[in-house]
C-alpha positions as a Markdown table, in Angstrom:
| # | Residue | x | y | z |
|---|---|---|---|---|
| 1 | Unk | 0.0 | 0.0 | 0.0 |
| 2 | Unk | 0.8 | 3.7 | -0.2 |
| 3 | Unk | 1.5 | 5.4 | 2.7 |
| 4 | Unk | 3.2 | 8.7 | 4.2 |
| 5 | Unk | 5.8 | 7.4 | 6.9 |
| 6 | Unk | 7.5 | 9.5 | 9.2 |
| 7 | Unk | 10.9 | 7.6 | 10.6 |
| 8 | Unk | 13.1 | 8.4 | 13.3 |
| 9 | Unk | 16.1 | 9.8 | 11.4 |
| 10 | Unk | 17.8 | 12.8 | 13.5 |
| 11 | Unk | 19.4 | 14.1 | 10.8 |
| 12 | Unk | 16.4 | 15.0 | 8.6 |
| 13 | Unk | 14.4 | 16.1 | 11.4 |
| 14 | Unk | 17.1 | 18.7 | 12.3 |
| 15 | Unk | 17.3 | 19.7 | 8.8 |
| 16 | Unk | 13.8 | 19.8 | 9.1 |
| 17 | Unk | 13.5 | 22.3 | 12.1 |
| 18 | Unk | 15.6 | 24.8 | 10.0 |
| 19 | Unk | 13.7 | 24.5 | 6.9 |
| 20 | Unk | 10.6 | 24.8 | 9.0 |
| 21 | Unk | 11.6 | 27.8 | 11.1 |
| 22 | Unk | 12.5 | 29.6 | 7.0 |
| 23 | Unk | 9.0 | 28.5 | 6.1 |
| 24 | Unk | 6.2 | 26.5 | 7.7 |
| 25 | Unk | 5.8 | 23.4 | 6.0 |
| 26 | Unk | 9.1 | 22.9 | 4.6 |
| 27 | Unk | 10.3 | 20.4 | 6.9 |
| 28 | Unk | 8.0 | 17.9 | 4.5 |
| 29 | Unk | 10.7 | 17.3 | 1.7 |
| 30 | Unk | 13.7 | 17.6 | 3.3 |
| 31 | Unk | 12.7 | 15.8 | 7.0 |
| 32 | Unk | 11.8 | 12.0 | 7.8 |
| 33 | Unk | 8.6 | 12.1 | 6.6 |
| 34 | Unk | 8.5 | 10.3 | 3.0 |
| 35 | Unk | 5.9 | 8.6 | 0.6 |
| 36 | Unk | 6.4 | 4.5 | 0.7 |
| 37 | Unk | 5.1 | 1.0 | -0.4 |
| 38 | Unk | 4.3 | -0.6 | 2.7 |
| 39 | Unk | 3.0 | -4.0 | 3.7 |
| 40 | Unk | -0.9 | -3.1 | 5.3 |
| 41 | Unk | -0.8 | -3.3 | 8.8 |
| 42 | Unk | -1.5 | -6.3 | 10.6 |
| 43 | Unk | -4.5 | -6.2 | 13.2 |
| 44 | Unk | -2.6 | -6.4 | 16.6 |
| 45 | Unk | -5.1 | -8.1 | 18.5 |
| 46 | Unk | -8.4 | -10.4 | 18.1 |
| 47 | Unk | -11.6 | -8.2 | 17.0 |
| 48 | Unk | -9.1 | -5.5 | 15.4 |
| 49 | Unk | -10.7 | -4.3 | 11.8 |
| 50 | Unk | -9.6 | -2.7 | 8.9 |
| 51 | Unk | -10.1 | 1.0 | 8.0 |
| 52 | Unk | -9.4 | 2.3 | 4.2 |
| 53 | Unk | -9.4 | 6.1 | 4.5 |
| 54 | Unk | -10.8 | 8.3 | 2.6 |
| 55 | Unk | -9.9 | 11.8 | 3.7 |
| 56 | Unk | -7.3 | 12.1 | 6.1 |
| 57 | Unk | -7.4 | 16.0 | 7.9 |
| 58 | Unk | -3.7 | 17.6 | 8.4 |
| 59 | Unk | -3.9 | 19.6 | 11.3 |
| 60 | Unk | -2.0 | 21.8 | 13.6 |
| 61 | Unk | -0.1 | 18.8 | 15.3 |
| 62 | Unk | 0.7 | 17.3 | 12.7 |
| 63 | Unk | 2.4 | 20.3 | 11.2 |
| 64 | Unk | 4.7 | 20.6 | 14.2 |
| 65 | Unk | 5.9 | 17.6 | 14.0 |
| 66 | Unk | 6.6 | 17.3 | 10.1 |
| 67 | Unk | 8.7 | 21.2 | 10.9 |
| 68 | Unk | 10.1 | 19.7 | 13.5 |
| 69 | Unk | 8.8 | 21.8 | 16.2 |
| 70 | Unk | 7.1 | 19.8 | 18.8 |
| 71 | Unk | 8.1 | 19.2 | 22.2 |
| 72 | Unk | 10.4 | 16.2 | 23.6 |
| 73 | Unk | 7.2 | 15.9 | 26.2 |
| 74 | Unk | 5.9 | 13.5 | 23.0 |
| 75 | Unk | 8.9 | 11.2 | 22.7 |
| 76 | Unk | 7.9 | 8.2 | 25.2 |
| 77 | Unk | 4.5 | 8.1 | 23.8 |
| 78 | Unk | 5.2 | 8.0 | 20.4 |
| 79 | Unk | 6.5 | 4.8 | 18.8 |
| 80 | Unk | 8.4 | 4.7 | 15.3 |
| 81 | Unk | 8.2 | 4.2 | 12.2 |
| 82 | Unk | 4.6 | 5.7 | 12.2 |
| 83 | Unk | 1.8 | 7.0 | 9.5 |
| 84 | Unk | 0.2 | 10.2 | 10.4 |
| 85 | Unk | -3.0 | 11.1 | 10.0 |
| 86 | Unk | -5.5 | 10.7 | 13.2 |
| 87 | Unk | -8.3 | 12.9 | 11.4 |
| 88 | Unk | -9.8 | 9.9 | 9.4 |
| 89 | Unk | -13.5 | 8.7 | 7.9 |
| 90 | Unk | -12.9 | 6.2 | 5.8 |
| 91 | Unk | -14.9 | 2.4 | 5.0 |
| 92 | Unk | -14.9 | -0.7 | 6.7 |
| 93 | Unk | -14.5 | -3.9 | 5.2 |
| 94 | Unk | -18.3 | -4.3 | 5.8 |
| 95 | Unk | -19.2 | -1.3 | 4.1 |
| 96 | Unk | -19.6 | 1.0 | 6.8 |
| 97 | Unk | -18.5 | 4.5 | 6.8 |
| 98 | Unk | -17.1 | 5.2 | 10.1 |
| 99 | Unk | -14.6 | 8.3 | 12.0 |
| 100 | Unk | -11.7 | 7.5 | 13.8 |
| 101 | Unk | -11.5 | 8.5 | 17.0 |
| 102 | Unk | -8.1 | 8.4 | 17.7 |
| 103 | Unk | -7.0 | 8.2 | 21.2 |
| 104 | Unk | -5.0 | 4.4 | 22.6 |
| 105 | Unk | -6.9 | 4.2 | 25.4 |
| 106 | Unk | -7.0 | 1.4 | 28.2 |
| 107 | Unk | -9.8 | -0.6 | 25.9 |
| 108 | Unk | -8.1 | -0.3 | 22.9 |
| 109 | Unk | -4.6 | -1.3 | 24.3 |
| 110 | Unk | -6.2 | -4.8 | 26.0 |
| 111 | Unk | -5.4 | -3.4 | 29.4 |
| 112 | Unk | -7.9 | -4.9 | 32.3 |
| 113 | Unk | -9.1 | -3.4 | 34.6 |
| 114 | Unk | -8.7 | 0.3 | 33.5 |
| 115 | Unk | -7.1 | 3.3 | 34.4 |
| 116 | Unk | -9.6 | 5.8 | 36.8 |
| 117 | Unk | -9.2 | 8.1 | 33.6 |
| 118 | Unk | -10.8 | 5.3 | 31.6 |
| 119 | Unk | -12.9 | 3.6 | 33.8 |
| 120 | Unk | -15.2 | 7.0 | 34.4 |
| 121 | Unk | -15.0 | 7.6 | 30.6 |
| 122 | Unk | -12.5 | 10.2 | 30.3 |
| 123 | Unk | -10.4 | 8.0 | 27.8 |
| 124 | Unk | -8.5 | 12.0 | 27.1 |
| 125 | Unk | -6.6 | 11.1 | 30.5 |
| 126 | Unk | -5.2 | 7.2 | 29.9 |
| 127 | Unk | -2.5 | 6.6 | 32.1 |
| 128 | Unk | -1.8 | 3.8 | 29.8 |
| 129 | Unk | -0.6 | 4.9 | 26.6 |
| 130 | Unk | 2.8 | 3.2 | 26.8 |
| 131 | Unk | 1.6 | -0.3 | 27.8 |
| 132 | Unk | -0.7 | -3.1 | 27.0 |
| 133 | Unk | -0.6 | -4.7 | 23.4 |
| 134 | Unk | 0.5 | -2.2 | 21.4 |
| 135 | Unk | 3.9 | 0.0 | 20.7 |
| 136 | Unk | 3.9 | 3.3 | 22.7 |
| 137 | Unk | 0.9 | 6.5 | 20.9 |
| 138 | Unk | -0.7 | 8.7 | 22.5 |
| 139 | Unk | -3.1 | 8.3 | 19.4 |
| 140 | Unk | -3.5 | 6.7 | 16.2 |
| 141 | Unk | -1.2 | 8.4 | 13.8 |
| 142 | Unk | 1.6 | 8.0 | 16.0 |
| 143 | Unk | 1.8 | 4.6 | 16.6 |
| 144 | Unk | 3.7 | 2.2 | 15.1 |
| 145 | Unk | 1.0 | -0.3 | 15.4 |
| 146 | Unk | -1.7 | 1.0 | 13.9 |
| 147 | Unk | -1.2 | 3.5 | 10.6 |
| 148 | Unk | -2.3 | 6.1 | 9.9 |
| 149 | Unk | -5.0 | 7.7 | 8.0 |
| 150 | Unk | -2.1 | 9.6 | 5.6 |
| 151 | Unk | -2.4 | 5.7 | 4.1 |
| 152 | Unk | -4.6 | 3.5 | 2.1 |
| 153 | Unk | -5.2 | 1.2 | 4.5 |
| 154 | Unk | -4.7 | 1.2 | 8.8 |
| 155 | Unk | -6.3 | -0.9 | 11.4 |
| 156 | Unk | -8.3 | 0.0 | 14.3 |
| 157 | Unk | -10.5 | -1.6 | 17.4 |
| 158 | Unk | -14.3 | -1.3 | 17.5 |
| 159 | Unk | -14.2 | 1.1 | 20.2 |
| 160 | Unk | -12.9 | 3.7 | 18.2 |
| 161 | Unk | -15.0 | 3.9 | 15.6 |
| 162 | Unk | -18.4 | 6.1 | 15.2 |
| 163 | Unk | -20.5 | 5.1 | 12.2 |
| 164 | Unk | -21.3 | 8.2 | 9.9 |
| 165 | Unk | -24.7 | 8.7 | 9.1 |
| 166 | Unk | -25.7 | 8.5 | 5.1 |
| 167 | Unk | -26.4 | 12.1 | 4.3 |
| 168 | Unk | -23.1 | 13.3 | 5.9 |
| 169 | Unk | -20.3 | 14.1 | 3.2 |
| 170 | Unk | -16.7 | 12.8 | 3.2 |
| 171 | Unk | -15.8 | 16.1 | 3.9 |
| 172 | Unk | -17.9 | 17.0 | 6.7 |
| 173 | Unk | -17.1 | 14.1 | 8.7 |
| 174 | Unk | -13.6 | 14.3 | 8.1 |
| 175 | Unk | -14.4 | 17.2 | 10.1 |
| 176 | Unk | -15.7 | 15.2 | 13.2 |
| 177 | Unk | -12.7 | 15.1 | 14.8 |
| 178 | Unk | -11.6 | 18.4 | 15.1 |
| 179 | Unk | -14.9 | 19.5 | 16.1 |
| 180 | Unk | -14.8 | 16.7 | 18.7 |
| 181 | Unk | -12.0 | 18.9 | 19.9 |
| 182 | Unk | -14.0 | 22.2 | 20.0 |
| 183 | Unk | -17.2 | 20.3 | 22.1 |
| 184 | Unk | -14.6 | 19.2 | 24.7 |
| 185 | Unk | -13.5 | 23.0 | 24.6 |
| 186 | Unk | -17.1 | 24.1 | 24.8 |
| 187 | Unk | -18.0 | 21.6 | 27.9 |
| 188 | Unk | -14.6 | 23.1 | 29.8 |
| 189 | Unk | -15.4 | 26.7 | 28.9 |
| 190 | Unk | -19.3 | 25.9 | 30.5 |
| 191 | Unk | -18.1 | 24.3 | 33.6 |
| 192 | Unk | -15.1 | 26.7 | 34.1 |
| 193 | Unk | -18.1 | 29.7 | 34.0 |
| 194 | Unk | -20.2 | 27.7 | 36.2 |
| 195 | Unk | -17.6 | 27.7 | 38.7 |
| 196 | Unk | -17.3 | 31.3 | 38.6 |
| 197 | Unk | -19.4 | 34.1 | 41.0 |
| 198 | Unk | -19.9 | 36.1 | 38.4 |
| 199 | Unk | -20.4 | 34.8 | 35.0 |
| 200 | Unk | -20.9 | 38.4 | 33.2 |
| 201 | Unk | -18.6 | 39.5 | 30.3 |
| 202 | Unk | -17.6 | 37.8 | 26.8 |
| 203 | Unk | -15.6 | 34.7 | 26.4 |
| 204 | Unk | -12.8 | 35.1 | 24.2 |
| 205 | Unk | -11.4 | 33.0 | 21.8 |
| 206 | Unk | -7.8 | 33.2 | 20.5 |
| 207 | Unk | -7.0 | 32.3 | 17.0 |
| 208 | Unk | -9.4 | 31.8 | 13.9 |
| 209 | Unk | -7.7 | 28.8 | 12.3 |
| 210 | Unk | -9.3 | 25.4 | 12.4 |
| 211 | Unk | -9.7 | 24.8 | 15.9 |
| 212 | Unk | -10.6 | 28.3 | 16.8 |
| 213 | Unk | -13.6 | 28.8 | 14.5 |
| 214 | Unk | -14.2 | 25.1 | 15.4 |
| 215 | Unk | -14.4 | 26.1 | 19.3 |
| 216 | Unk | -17.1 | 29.3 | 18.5 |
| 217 | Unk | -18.8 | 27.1 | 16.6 |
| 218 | Unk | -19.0 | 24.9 | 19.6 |
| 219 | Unk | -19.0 | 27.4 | 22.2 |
| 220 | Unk | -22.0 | 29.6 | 20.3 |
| 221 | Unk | -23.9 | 26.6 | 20.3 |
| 222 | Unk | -23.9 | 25.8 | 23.9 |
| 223 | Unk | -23.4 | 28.9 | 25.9 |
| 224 | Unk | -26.6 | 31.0 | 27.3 |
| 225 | Unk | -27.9 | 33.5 | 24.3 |
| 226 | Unk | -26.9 | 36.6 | 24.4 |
| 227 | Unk | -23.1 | 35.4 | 25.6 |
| 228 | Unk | -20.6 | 37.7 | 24.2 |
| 229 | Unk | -17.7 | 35.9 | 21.8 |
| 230 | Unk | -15.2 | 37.5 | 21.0 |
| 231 | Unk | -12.3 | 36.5 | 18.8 |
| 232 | Unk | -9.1 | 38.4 | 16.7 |
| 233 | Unk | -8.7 | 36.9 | 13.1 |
| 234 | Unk | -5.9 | 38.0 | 11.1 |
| 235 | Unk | -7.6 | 37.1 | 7.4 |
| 236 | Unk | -10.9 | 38.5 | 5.9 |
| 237 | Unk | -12.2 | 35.1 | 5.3 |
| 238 | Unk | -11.3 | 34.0 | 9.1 |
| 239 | Unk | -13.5 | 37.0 | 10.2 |
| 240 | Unk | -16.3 | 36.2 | 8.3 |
| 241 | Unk | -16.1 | 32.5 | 9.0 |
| 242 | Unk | -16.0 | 33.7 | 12.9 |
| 243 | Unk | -18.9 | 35.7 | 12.9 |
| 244 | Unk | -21.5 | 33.2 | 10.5 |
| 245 | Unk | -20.4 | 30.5 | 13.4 |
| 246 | Unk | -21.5 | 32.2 | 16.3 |
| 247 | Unk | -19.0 | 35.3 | 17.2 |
| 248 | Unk | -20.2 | 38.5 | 18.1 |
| 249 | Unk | -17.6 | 40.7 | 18.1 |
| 250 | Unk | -14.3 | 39.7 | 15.2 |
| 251 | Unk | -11.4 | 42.3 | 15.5 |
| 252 | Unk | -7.7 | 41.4 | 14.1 |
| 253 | Unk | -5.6 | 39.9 | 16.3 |
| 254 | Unk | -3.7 | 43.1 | 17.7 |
| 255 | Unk | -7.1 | 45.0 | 18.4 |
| 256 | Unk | -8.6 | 42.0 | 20.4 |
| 257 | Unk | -7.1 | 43.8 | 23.8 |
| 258 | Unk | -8.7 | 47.1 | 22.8 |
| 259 | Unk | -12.1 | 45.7 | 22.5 |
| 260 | Unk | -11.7 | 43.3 | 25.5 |
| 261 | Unk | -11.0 | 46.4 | 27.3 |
| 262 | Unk | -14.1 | 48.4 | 25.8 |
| 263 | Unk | -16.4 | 45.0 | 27.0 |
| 264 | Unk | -15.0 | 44.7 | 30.6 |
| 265 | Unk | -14.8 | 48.7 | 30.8 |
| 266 | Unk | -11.2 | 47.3 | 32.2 |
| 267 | Unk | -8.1 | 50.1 | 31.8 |
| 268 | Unk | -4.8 | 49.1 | 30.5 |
| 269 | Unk | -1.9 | 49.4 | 32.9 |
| 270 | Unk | 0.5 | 52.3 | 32.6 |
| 271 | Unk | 3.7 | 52.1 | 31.3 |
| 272 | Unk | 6.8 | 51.8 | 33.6 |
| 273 | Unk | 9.6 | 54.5 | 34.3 |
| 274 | Unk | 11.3 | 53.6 | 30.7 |
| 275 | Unk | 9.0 | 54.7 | 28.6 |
| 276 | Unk | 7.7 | 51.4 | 27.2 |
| 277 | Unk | 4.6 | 49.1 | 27.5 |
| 278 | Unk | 5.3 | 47.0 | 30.3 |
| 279 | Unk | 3.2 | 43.5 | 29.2 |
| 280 | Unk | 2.3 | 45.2 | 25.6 |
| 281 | Unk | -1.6 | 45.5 | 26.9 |
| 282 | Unk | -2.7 | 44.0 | 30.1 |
| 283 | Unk | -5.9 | 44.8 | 31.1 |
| 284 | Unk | -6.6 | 45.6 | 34.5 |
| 285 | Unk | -9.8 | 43.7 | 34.3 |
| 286 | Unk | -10.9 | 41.8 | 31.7 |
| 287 | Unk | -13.0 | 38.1 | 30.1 |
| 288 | Unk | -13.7 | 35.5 | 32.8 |
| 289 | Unk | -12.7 | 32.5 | 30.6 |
| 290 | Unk | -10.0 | 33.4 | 27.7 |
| 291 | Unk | -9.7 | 30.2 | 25.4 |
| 292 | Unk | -6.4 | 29.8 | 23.7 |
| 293 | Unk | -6.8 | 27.5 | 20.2 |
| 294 | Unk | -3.0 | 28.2 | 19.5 |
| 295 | Unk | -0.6 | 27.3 | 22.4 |
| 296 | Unk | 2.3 | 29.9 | 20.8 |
| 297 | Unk | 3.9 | 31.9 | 23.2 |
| 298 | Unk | 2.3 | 35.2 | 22.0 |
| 299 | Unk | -0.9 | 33.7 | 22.3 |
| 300 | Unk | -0.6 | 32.4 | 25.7 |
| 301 | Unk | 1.0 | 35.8 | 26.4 |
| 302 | Unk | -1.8 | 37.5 | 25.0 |
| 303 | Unk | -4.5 | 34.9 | 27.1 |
| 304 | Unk | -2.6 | 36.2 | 30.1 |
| 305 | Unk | -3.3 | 40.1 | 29.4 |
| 306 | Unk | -6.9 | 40.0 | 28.6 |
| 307 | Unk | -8.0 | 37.5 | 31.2 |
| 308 | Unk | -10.1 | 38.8 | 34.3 |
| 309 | Unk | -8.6 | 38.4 | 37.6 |
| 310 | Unk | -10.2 | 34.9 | 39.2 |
| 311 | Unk | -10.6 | 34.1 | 35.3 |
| 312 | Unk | -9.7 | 31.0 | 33.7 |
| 313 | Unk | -7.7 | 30.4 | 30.6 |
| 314 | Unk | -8.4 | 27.1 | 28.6 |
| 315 | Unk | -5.3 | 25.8 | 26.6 |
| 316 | Unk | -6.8 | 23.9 | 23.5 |
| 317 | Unk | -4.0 | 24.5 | 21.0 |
| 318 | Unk | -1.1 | 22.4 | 21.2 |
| 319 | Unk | 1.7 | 24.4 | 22.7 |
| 320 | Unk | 5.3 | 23.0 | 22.9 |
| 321 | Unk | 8.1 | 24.7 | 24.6 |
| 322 | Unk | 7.5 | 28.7 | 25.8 |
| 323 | Unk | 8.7 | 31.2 | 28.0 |
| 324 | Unk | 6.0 | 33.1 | 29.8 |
| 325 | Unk | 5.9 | 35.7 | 32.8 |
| 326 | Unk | 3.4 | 34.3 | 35.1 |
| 327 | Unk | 3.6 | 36.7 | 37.4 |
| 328 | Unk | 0.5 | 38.3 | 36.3 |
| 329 | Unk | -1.0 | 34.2 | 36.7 |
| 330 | Unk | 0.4 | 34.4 | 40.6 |
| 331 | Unk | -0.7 | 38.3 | 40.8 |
| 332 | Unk | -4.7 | 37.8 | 39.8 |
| 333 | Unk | -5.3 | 34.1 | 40.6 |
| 334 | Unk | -5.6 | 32.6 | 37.2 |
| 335 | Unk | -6.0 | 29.6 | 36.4 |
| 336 | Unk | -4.5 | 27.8 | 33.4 |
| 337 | Unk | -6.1 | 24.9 | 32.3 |
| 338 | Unk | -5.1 | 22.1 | 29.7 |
| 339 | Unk | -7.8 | 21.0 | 27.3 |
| 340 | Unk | -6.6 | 17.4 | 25.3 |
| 341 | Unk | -8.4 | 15.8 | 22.8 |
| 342 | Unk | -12.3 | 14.5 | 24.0 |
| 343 | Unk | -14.3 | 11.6 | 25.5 |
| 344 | Unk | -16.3 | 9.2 | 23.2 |
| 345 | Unk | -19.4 | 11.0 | 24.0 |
| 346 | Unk | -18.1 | 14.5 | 22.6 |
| 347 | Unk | -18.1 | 12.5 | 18.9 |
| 348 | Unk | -21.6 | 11.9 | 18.9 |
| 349 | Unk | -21.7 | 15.6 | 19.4 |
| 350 | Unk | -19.9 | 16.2 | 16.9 |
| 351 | Unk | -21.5 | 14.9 | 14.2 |
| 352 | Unk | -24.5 | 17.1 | 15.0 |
| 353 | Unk | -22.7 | 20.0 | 15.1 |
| 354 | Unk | -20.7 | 19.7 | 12.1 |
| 355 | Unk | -24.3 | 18.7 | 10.4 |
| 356 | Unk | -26.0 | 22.3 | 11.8 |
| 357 | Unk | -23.6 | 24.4 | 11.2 |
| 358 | Unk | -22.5 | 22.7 | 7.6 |
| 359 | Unk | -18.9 | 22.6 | 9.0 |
| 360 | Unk | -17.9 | 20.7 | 5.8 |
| 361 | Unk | -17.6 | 24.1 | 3.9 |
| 362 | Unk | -14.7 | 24.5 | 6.2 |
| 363 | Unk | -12.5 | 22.0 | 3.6 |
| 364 | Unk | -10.7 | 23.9 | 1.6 |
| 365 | Unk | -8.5 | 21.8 | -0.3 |
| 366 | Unk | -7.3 | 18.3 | -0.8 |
| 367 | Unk | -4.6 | 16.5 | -2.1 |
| 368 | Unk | -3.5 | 12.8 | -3.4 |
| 369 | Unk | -0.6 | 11.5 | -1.1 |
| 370 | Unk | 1.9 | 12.1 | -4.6 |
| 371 | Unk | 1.6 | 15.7 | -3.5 |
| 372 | Unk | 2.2 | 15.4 | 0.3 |
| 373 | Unk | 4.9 | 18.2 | -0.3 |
| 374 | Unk | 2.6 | 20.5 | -1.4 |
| 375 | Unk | -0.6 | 19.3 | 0.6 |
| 376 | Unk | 1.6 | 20.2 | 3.9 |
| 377 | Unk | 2.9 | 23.9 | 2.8 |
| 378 | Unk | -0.4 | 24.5 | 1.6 |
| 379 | Unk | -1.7 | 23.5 | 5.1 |
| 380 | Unk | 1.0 | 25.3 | 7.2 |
| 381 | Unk | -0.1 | 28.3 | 5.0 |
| 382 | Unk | -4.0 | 27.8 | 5.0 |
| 383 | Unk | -4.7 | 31.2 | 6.6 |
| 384 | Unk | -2.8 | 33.5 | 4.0 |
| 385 | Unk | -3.9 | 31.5 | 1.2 |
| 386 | Unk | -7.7 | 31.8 | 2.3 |
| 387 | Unk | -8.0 | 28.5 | 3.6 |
| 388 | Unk | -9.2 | 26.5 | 6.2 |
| 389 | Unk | -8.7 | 22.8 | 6.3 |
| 390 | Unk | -6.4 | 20.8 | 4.3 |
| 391 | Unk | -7.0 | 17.1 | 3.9 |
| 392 | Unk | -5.4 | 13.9 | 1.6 |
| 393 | Unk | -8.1 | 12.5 | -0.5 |
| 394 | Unk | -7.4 | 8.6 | -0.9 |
| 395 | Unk | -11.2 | 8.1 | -3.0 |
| 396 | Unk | -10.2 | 9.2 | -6.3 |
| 397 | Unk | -6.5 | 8.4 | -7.4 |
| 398 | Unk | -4.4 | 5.5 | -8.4 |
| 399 | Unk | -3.5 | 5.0 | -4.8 |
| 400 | Unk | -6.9 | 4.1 | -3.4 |
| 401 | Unk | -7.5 | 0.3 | -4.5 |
| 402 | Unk | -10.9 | -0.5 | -5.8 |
């Protein structure tokens, strides 16, 4: 079979964090990521089934890795050689249509009796992702074991698999996944503002890529009407994207403070003796729940500024290594809260969502796996070039076997 591999070749993946830091994406043709003739993966355990993909989503962590930019956190939970690709609908050998859901949980991996994460559902929290019958992976995609959707063909257990319903496109439930991101985002955001004394004032959203106008998609649908969004996004269609899926208020990125501000009737804090902006816009008030869908140090930084003191900020984009000043964490009693990847439940979810809010528009582009070169800088570049989601399409080349 076909199929994108990603090796473990230091070399290439330095020459790949150099390439990457010149121009997103570029760590694809010079890094250990390469197109192959494989043997299709063999089912690791009893009751194990085949999945032939049909689109395969690139996202955001994906990207870091081909650029060679994510963090060493990742290194005991990821087992090599591996296919990418955990944003999969493809067919089962029975004719079903069916989404990954990606995460190596205690079920998946054989392991009896669970892990507490497991055992009350939150499969997001395994404790076992290193152990039981397969090779280390946090997820499908990077695991040795299973594939990858960037392939014709992976394997995968019952339990992670969520039929699709007939009138759903290929391209709006290659879509699922994500968006079982943002519902898990949305369910944190409600119970973080639940928790609060005072719920008044907008939550914000930082970033209008993927996950971003994924999360205010989810977070519109779920919050109490007349909940102030409010999000930055850096492209025209981004904005307009934001507001159609539920944001009230869409400002670029560098005004978001400003109109923070203006919402909380907060003040910005003076500048010190030398003339210059101490934190570049902290607010001396501000949103009680700040939700971060990029993880880079500026938008962390920026998470940190327009939060309100007590308030929460949720970190749904992936960050890797930063330096922050927490100070301001310490100073106001913030909290800072990880958000990873979903429970089962979140997919069914899902699906509705991206069925209501026709979140299928959101594919931009796809590719055949010949032009993974291409597929990747076009993905890494989405947001100038006016797009949203990139995905490889395996249903109409050469590749994809009848």
């Amino acid at each position: 079979m076909k199929a994108l591999e990603f090796s473990r070749k230091p070399a290439r993946y330095a020459a790949a964090m150099i390439a990457g830091a010149l121009r997103p994406g570029a760590g694809a043709s010079v890094g250990p990521l390469r197109l192959r003739d494989l043997d299709e993966p063999e089912a690791p355990a009893d009751g194990w089934v085949t999945l032939r993909p049909r689109l395969a989503g690139i996202c955001g962590s994906d990207l870091s890795t081909i650029d060679g930019h994510s963090s060493r956190y990742f290194e005991p939970i990821v087992s090599f050689p591996f296919v990418p690709g955990h944003e999969v609908v493809g067919d089962l050998d029975d004719g079903t249509r069916a989404v990954l859901v990606p995460v190596l949980h205690c079920e998946v991996r054989g392991i009896t009796p669970p892990c507490p994460g497991c055992a009350s559902g939150d499969v997001n929290r395994c404790e076992r992702i290193a152990f039981g019958h397969l090779e280390p992976g946090l997820q499908s995609g990077f695991c040795e074991s299973t594939g990858g959707g960037w392939s014709e063909v992976m394997v995968a257990h019952p339990a992670q698999l969520v039929p699709v319903p007939d009138e759903l496109s290929d391209e709006a439930a290659v879509m699922v996944e994500p968006t079982a991101c943002a519902v898990h985002a949305a369910d944190a955001a409600v119970r973080a503002l639940d928790a609060l004394p005072d719920r008044d004032g907008p939550v914000v959203v930082i970033g209008a890529g993927t996950l971003g106008l994924l999360t205010i998609a989810a977070i519109s649908d779920v919050l109490p009407d007349g909940t102030p969004i409010m999000t930055g996004g850096k492209y025209a269609h981004q904005k307009r994207l934001a507001t159609e899926l539920g944001a009230t208020t869409v400002v670029s990125p560098d005004e978001l403070n400003g109109a923070v501000r203006l919402a909380t009737r907060s003040t910005k804090l003076a500048k010190d003796h030398s003339g210059s902006s101490r934190t570049g816009g902290q607010l001396t008030g501000g949103a009680p729940i700040v939700v971060d869908c990029v993880g880079s140090e500026a938008s962390l930084a920026q998470a940190l500024e327009v939060v309100a003191p007590g308030g929460t900020i949720l970190v749904v984009g992936m960050p890797a290594t930063v330096s922050l000043d927490l100070t301001g964490l310490w100073h106001r009693e913030v909290a800072l809260r990880g958000v990873y990847a979903y429970r089962r439940e979140d997919f069914r979810a899902a699906l509705q969502l991206v069925a209501s809010k026709d979140l299928g528009r959101l594919v931009s582009a796809t590719y055949p796996l010949s032009r993974y070169e291409d597929a990747i800088v076009h993905a890494a570049d989405a947001g100038r070039r006016g797009a949203v989601k990139i995905a490889f399409d395996l249903r109409k080349t050469s590749e994809r076997k009848p």
